[in-house]
C-alpha positions as CSV (number, residue, x, y, z in Angstrom):
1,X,80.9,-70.6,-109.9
2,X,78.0,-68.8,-111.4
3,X,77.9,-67.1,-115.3
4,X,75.4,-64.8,-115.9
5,X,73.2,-65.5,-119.1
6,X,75.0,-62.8,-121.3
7,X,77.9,-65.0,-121.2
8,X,76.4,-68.3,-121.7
9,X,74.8,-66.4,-124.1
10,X,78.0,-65.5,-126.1
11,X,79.8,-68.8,-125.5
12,X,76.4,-70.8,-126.9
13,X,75.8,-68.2,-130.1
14,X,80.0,-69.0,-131.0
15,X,79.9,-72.4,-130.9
16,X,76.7,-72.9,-133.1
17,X,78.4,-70.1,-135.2
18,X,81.3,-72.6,-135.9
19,X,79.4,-75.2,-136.3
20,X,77.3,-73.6,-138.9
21,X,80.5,-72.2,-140.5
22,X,81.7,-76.3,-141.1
23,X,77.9,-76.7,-142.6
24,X,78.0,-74.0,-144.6
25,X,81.4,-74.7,-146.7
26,X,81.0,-79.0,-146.0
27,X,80.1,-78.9,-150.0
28,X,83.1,-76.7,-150.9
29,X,85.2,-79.0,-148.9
30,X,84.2,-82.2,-150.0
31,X,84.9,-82.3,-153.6
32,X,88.1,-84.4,-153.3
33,X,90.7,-85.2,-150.9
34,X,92.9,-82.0,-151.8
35,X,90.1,-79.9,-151.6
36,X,89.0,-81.6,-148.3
37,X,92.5,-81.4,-145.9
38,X,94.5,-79.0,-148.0
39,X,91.7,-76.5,-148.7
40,X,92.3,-77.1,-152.6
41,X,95.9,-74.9,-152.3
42,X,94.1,-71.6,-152.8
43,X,94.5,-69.8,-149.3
44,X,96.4,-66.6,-148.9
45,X,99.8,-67.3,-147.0
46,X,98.5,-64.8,-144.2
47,X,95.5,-66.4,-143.7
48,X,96.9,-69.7,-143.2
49,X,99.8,-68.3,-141.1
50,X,97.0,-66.7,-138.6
51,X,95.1,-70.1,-138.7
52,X,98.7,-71.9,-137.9
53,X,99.5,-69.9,-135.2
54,X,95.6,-70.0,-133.4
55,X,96.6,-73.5,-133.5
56,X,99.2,-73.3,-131.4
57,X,97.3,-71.1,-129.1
58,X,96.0,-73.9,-127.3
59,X,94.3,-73.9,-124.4
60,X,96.5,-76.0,-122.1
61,X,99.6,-74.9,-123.6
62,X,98.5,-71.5,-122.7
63,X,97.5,-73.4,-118.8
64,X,101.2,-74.9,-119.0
65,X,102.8,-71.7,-119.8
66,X,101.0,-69.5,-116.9
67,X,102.8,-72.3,-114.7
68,X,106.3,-71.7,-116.1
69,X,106.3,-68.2,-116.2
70,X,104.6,-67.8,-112.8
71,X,107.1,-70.1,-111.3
72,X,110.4,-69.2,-113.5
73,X,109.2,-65.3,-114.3
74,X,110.9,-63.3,-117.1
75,X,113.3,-66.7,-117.6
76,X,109.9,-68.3,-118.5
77,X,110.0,-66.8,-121.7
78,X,113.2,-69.0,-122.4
79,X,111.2,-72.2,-121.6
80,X,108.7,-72.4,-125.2
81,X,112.0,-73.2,-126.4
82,X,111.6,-76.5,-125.3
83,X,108.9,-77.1,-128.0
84,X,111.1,-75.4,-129.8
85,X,109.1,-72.4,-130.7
86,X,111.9,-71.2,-132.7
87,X,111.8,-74.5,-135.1
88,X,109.3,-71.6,-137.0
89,X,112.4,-69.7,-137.6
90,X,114.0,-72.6,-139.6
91,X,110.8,-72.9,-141.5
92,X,110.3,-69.2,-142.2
93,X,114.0,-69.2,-143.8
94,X,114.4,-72.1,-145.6
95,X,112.7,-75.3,-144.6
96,X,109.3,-74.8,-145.2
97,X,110.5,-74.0,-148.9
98,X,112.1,-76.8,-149.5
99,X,108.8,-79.1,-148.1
100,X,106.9,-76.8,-150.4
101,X,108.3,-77.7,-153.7
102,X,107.2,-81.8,-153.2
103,X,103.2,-80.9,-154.2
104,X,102.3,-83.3,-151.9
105,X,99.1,-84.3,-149.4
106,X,100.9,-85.6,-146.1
107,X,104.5,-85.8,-144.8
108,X,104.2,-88.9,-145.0
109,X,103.4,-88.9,-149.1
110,X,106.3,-86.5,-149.0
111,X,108.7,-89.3,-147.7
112,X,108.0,-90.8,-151.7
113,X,110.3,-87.4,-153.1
114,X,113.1,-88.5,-151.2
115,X,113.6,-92.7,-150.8
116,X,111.0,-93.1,-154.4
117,X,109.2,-96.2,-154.8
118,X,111.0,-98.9,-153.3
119,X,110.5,-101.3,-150.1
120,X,112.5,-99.3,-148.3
121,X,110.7,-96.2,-149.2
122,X,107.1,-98.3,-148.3
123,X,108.7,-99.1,-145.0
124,X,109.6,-95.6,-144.3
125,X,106.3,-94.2,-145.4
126,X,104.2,-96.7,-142.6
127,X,106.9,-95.5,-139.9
128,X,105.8,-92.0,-140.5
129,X,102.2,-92.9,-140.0
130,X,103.2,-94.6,-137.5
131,X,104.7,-91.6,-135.6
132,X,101.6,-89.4,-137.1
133,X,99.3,-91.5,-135.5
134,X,101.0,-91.6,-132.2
135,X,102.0,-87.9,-132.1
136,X,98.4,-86.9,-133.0
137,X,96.6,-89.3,-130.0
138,X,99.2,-87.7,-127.7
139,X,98.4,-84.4,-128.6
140,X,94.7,-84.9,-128.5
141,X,95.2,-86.8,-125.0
142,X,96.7,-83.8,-123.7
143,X,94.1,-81.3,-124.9
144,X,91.4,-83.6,-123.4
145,X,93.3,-82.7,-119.6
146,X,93.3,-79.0,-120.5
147,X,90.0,-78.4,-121.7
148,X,88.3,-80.8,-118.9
149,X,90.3,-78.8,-116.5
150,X,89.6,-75.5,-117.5
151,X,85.8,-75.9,-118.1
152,X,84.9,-78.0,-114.8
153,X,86.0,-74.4,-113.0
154,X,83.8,-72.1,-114.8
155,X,80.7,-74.0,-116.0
156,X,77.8,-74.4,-112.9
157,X,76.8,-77.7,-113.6
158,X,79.1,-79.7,-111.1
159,X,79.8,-82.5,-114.5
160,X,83.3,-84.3,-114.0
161,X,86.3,-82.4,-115.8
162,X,86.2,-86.0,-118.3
163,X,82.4,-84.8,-118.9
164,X,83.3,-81.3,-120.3
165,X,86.1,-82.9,-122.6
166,X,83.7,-85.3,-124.1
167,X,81.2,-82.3,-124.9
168,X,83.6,-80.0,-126.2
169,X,85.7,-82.6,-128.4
170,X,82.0,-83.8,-129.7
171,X,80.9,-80.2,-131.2
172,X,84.6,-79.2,-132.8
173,X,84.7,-83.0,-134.2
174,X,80.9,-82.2,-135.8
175,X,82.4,-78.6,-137.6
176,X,85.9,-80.7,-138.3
177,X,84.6,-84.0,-140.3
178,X,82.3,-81.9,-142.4
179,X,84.0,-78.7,-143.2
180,X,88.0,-80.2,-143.6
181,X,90.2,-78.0,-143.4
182,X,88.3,-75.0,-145.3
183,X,86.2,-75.2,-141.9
184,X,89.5,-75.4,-139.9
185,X,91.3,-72.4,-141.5
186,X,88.3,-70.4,-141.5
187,X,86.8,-71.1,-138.0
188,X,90.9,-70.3,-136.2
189,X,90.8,-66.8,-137.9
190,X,87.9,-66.1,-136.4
191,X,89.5,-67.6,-132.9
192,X,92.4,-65.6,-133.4
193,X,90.5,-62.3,-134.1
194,X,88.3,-63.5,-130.8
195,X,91.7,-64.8,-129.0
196,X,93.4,-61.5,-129.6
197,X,90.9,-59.3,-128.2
198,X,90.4,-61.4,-124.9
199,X,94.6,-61.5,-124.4
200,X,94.8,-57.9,-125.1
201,X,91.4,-57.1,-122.6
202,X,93.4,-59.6,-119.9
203,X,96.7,-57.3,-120.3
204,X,94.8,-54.1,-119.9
205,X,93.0,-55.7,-116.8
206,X,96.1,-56.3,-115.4
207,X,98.6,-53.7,-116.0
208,X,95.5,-51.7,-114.0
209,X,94.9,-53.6,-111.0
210,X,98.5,-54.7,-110.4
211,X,100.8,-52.4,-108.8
212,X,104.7,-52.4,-109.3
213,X,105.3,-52.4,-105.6
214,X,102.6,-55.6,-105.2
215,X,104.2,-57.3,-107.6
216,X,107.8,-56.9,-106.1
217,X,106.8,-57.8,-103.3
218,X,105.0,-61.0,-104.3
219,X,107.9,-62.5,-106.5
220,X,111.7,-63.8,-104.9
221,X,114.4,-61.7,-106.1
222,X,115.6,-62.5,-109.8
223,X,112.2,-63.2,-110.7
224,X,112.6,-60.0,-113.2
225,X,115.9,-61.3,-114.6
226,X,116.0,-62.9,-118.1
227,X,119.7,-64.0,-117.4
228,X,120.6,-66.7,-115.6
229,X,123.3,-68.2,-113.8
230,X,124.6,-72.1,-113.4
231,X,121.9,-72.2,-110.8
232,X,118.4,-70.8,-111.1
233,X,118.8,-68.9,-107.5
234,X,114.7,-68.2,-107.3
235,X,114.0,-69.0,-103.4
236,X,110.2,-69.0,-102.8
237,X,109.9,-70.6,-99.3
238,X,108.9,-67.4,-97.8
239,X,106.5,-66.4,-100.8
240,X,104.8,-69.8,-102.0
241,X,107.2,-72.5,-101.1
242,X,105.1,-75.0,-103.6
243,X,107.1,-73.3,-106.4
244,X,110.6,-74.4,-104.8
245,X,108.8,-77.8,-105.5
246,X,107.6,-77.1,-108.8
247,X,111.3,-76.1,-109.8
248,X,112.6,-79.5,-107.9
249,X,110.2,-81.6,-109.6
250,X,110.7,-80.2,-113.3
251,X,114.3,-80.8,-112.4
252,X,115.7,-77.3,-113.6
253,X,117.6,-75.9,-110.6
254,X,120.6,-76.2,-112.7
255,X,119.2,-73.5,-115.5
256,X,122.7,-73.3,-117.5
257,X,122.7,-77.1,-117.9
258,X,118.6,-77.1,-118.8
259,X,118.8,-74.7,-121.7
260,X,122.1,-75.8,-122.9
261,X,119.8,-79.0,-123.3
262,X,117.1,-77.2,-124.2
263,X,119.0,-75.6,-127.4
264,X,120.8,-78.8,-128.1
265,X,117.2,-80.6,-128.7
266,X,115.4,-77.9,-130.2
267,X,118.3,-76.8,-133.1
268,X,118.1,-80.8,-134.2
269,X,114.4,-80.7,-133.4
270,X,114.3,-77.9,-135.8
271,X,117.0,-79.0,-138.3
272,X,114.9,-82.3,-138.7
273,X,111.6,-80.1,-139.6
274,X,107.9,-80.7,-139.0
275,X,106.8,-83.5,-137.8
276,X,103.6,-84.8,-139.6
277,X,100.8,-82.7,-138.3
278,X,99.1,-79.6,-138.5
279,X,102.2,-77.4,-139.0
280,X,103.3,-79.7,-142.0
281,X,99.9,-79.8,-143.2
282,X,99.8,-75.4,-143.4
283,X,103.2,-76.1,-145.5
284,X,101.9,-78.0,-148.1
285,X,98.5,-76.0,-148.5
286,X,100.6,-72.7,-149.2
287,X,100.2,-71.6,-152.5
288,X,104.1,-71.8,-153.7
289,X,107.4,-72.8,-151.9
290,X,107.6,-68.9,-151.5
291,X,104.3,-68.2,-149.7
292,X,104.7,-71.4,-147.4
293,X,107.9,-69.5,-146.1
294,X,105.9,-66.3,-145.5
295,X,103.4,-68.3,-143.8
296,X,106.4,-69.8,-141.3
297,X,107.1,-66.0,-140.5
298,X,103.9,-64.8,-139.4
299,X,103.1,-67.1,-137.2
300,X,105.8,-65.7,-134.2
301,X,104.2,-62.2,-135.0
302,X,100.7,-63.7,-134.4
303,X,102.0,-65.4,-131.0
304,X,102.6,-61.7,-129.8
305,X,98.8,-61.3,-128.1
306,X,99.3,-64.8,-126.5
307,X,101.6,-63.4,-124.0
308,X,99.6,-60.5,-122.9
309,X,97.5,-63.0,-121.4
310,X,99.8,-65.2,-119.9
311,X,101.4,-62.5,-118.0
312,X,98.5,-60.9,-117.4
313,X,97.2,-63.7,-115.6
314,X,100.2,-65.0,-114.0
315,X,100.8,-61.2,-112.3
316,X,96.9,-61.5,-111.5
317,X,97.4,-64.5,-109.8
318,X,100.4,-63.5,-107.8
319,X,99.2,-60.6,-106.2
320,X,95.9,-61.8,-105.4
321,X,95.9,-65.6,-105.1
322,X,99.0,-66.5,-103.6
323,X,97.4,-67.3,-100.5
324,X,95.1,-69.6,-101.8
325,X,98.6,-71.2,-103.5
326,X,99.8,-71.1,-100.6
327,X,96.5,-73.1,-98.7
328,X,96.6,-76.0,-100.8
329,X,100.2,-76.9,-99.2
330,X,102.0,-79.3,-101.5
331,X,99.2,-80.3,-103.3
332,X,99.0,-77.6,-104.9
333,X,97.6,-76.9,-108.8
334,X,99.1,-74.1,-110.6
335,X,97.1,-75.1,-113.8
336,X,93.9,-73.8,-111.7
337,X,95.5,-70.2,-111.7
338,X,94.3,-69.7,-114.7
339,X,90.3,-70.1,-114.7
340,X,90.9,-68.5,-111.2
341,X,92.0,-65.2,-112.7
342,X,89.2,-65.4,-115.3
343,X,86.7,-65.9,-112.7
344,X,87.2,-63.0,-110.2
345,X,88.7,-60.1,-112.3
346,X,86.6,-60.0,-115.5
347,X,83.0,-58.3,-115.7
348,X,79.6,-59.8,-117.2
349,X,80.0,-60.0,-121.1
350,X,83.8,-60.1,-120.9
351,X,83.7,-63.3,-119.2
352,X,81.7,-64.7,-122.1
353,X,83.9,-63.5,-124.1
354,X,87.2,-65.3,-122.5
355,X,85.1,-68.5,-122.2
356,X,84.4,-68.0,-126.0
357,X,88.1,-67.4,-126.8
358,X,89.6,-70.2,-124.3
359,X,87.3,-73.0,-125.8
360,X,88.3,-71.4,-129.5
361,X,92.4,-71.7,-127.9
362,X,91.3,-75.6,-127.4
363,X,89.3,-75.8,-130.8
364,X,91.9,-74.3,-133.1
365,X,94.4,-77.3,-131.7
366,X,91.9,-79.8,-132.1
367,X,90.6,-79.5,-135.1
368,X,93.6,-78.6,-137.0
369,X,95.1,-82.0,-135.2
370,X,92.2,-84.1,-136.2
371,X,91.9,-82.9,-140.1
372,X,96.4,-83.7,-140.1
373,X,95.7,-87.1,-138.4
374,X,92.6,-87.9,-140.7
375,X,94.7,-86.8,-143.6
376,X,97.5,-89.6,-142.8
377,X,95.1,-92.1,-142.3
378,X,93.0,-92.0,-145.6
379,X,95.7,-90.9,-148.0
380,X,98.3,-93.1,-147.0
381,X,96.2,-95.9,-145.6
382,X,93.7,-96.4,-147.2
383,X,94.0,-95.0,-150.2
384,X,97.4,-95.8,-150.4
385,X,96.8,-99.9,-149.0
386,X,93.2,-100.5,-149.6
387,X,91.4,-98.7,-152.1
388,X,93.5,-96.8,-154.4
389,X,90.7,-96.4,-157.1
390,X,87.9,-95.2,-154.8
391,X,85.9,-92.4,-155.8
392,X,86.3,-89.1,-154.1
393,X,83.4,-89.3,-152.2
394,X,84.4,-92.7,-150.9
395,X,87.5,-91.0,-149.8
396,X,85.7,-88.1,-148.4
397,X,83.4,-90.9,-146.4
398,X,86.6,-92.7,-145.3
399,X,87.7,-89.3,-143.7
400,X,84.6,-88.9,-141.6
401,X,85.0,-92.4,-140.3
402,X,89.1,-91.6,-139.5
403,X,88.4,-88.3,-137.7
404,X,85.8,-89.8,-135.4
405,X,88.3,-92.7,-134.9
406,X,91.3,-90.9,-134.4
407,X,89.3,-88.4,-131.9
408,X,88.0,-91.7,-129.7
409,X,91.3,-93.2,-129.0
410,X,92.4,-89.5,-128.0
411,X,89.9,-89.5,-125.6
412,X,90.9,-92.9,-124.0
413,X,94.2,-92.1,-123.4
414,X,93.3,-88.8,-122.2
415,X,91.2,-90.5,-119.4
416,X,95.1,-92.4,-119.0
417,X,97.1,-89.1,-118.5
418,X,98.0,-88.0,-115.4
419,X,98.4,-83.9,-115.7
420,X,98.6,-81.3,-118.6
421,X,102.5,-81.3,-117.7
422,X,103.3,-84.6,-117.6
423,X,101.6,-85.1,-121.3
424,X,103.4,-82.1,-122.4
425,X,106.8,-82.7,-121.4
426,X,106.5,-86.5,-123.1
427,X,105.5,-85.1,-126.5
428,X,108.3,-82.3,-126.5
429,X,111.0,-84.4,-124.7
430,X,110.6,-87.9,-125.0
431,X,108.3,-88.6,-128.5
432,X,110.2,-85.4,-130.7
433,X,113.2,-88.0,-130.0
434,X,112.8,-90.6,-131.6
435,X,111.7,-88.0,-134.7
436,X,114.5,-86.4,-134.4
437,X,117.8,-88.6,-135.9
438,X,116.5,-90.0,-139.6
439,X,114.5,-87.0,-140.1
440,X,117.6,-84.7,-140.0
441,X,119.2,-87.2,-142.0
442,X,116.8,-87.8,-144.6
443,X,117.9,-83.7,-145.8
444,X,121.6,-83.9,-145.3
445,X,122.8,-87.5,-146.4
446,X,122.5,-88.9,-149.9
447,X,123.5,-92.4,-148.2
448,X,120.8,-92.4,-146.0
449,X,118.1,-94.8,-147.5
450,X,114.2,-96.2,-146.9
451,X,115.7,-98.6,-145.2
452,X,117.9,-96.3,-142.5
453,X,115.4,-94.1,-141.9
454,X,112.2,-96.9,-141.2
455,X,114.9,-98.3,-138.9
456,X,115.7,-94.8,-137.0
457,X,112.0,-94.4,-137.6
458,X,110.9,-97.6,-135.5
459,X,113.7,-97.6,-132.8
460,X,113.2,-93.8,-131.6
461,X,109.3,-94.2,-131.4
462,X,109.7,-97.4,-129.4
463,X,112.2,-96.0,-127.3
464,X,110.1,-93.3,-126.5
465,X,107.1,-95.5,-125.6
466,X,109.5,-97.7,-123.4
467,X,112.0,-95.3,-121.7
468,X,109.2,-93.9,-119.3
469,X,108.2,-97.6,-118.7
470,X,111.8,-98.8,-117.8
471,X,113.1,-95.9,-116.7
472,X,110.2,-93.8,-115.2
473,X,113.0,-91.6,-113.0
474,X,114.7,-90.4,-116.3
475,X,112.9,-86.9,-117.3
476,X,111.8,-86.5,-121.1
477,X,114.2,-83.8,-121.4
478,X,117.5,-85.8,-120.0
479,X,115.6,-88.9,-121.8
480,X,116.2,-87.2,-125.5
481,X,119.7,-87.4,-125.8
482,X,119.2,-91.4,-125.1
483,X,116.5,-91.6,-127.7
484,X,118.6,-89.6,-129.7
485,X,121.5,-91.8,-130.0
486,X,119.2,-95.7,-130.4
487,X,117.3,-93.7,-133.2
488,X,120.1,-92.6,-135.5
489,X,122.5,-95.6,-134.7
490,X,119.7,-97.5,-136.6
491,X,119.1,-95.5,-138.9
492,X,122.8,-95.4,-140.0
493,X,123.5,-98.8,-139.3
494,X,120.5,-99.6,-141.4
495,X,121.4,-97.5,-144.5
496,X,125.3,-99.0,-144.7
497,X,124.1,-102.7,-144.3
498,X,121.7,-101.8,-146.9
499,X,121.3,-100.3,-150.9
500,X,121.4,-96.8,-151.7
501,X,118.5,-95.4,-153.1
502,X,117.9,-95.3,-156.4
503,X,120.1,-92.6,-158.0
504,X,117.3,-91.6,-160.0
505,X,115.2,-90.6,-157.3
506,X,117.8,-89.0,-155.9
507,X,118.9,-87.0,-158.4
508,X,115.3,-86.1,-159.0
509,X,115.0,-84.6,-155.1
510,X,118.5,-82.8,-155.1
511,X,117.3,-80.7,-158.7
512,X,114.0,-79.9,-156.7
513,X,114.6,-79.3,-153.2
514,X,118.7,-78.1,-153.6
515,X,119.6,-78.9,-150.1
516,X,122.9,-78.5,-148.4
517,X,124.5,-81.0,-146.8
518,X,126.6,-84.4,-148.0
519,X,125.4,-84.5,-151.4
520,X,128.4,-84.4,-153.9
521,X,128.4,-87.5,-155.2
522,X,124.6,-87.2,-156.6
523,X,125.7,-83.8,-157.6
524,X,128.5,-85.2,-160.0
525,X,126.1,-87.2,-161.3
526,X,123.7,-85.2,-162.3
527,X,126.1,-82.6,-163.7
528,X,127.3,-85.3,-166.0
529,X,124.1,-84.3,-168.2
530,X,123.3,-81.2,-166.8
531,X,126.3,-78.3,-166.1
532,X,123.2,-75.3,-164.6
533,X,122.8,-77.2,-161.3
534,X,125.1,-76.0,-158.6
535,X,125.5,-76.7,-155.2
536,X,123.3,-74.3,-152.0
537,X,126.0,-72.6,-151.2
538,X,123.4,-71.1,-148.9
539,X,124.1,-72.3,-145.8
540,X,126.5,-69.8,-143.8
541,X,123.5,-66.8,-145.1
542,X,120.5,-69.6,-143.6
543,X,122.5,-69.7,-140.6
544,X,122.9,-66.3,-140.1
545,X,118.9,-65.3,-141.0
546,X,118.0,-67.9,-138.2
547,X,120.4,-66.8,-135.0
548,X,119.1,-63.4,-136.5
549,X,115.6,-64.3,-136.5
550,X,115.4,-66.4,-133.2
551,X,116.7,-62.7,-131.8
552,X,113.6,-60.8,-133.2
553,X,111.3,-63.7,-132.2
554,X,112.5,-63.7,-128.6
555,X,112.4,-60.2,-128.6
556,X,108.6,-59.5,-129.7
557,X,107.7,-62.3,-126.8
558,X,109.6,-59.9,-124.7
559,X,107.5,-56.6,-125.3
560,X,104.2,-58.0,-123.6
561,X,106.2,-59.5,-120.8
562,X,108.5,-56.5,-119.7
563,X,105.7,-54.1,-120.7
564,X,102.9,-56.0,-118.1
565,X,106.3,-56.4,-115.5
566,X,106.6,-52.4,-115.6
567,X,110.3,-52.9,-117.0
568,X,110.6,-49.6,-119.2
569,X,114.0,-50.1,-120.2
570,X,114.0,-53.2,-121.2
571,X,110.6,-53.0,-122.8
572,X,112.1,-50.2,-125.0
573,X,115.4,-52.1,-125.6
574,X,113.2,-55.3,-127.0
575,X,111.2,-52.8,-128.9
576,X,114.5,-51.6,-130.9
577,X,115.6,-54.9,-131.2
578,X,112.6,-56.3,-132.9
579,X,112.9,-53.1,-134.9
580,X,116.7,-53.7,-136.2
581,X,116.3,-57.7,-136.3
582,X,113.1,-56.7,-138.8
583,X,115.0,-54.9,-141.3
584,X,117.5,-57.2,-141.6
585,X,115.7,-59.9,-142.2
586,X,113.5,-57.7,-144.7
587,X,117.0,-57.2,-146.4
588,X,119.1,-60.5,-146.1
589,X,116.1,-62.8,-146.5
590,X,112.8,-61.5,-147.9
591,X,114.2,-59.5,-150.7
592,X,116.4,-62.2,-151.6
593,X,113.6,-65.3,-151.5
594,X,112.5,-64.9,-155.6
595,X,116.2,-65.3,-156.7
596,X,116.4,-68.4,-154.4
597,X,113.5,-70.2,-155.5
């Protein structure tokens, strides 16, 4: 295709404005390692909710997501679950607290509160950067597909889609390594400010040029439905019989049995808490254990604008493209719909402006990925294992060399991957796996040691790595249960046949993080000396604030959709639920979070 100067224009001017951004605050960010990936503790919890969520507005999740809810419709809202979106519910209303109160650089540094300073504790702080390191080259694998993808379609210069990834990754990796993460909080506000304007413009767009009548008559009945039955009953042979095979190949006919799996994985997924990357990383730069739960919360208001776009284009794409769907038979490429849309419906200046906004959707992921990988690798490698009385600036230098690192072997297995979806479904289904066991017991157990959780550590990442080699017919999603059950057998297995923890220690993390759980033995002890500690008898109220809050979350990603569907009713009815869910959690949760700290 061709773009018109204007919008080269605009797409050139925000990328050296980035870059010059990173310049600009390199000195502010380089003073030491706090400064440098936790922006020295001294941003507003709004701002770094904004920045968290602009992260997650990535460019090929937002490709993946077009796919789902073009093929699934309304039920596609169901299907972020998978991540789980809602684990930011857990965070907002307790978790994010507790992770808070530790003071600490890295999850992985955080790992030291709860198993202290023993071998065990040494073993268990490698496994998690281990799984950082492995988590943060997936991720970085599967924004290389998206953002080759995306930019081979608009830019005129016929350069491979592994061409465009390569330039892109090499200017946010410049702004990254010498700005930290002052340059990556900074730099997403502005791509969410840019992001939200170029959703909302893609709504407006299409709420006018779709009609209600084209829209039913492009879509199989139930497409509009949000329920669902034991089977997904969507027939598209006579529409665009490629999404039959879509549904057949994601295995998901059988909807009541996919999100019954789908919550079973995402409440442990949640329950276990952030795995070591750029969500943990927001945590521990909030200013107090309060403001790191207010920073959880924002972040599913800020994911609001995201779906403008993604229905927008999805209904663009079905009244006006399902032909060409239909043309490219069964090899067809639903992540194309998406640059497709952009292409034909948006004017000169506009387009420049999406362009700008979709490469900021791909930035915002990368960079804040980058800075959390970096982050593991110096502070608890090489600092840590190395050179633990370097000078800041050596530390600093160290982090330059990590990010470039980190960001080469991304792009290697990038060039490996097969499709955004296949990446993406690995990292929710299969990796979040092996995560998932000793990281839930780790905040429930007082039995569970170093030891346990390297070994649940070790075994669920190794599964995960082999179960698609051994077992390549086994989808992530019916492959997590599996890697469930190897990860926490060892981990148990490995705390009985091994020492507690030192009680110290664990006295020490049960006064400062108060969770609930199995932990009346270390409470007896440590009322021995001191009567004021009590037991969370929080957990029925937590309980209730998240089924409460997953409600108003699902809701407010239900507004854009049913408003951009022409579903009144139901538009208004998610409206008032988001209303009610609001004010209760404004009076069961936020008014009660001082006394609770």
């Amino acid at each position: 295709m061709s773009i018109h100067p204007i919008d080269i224009s605009i797409v050139v001017l925000y990328l050296v404005t980035v870059v010059i951004i990173g310049i600009y605050i390199s000195k502010r960010a380089s003073q030491n390692l706090d400064t440098y990936f936790l922006a020295g503790r001294s941003v507003p919890w709004y701002i770094l909710g904004i920045s968290n969520s602009s992260s997650m507005f990535d460019i090929t999740g937002t490709m993946w997501l077009v796919l789902m809810f073009l093929v699934y419709g309304v039920k596609g809202a169901w299907i972020p679950w998978i991540w789980p979106t809602f684990n930011q519910i857990f965070l907002m209303i307790y978790l994010s607290i507790w992770i808070r109160r530790s003071n600490v650089v890295t999850g992985s540094e955080w790992i030291t509160t709860r198993f202290g300073e023993g071998k065990g504790a040494e073993l268990s702080r490698i496994s998690v950067l281990l799984f950082a390191m492995i988590s943060v080259i997936g991720f970085l694998a599967y924004a290389f597909q998206g953002i080759g993808k995306f930019a081979s379609v608009f830019f005129p210069y016929n350069l491979a889609p592994e061409v465009y990834a390569l330039i892109f990754m090499g200017i946010t990796t410049i702004y990254v390594v010498i700005g930290g993460m002052y340059s990556v909080v900074f730099t997403d506000l502005i791509q969410f400010i840019l992001l939200t304007i170029v959703s909302i413009a893609i709504g407006i767009i299409a709420f006018i040029r779709v009609s209600p009548d084209a829209l039913y008559q492009s879509v199989p009945e139930g497409w509009f439905d949000l329920s669902f039955g034991w089977e997904l009953d969507l027939n598209w042979n006579e529409l665009i019989p490629a999404a039959n095979s879509q549904i057949t190949s994601d295995g998901w006919n059988l909807f009541t049995i996919f999100f019954m799996m789908m919550i079973f994985k995402g409440m442990l997924i949640s329950i276990a808490g952030p795995t070591p990357g750029y969500d943990m990383q927001r945590i521990l730069a909030s200013k107090t254990p309060k403001e790191a739960g207010l920073m959880s919360g924002i972040v599913s208001i800020c994911q609001i604008p995201r779906w403008f776009m993604i229905v927008g284009v999805t209904t663009l794409a079905l009244v006006f493209f399902s032909n060409d769907l239909i043309k490219m038979g069964d090899n067809v490429d639903f992540e194309l719909v998406l640059p497709w849309v952009i292409n034909e419906f948006l004017p000169v200046g506009l387009v420049g402006l999406v362009l700008a906004g979709m490469l900021a959707a791909f930035m915002s992921t990368f960079d804040s990925t980058v800075n959390a990988g970096a982050a593991y690798l110096v502070n608890d490698l090489y600092k840590r294992y190395i050179n633990p009385n370097a000078s800041s600036q050596i530390y600093i230098k160290a982090s330059y060399i990590s990010s470039f690192l980190i960001v080469g072997i991304g792009i290697i297995f990038g060039f490996m991957s097969e499709s955004v979806n296949s990446v993406t479904q690995w990292i929710v289904s299969g990796l979040f796996g092996g995560y998932t066991a000793p990281n839930i017991l780790k905040w429930h157990w007082w039995r569970f040691n170093g030891f346990g959780y390297f070994a649940g550590m070790v075994s669920g990442v190794t599964a995960a790595l082999l179960i698609p080699i051994l077992l390549p017919e086994l989808s992530p999603l019916n492959a997590f249960p599996l890697i469930l059950l190897i990860s926490g057998f060892a981990g148990v297995l490995g705390s009985l046949f091994t020492k507690p923890d030192n009680d110290k220690t664990l006295m020490e993390f049960y006064k400062n993080v108060r969770p609930w759980g199995f932990w009346k033995p270390i409470l007896k002890q440590i009322n021995l000396t001191d009567k004021t500690i009590e037991p969370n008898r929080n957990f029925l109220n937590d309980i209730l604030n998240i089924i409460i809050g997953m409600i108003w979350q699902i809701s407010m990603v239900l507004i854009p959709i049913y408003l951009l569907v022409y579903k009144y009713s139901a538009f208004f009815s998610s409206l008032i639920i988001a209303i009610i869910t609001t004010i209760f959690l404004k009076k069961n949760w936020y008014n009660k979070l001082d006394s609770e700290l």
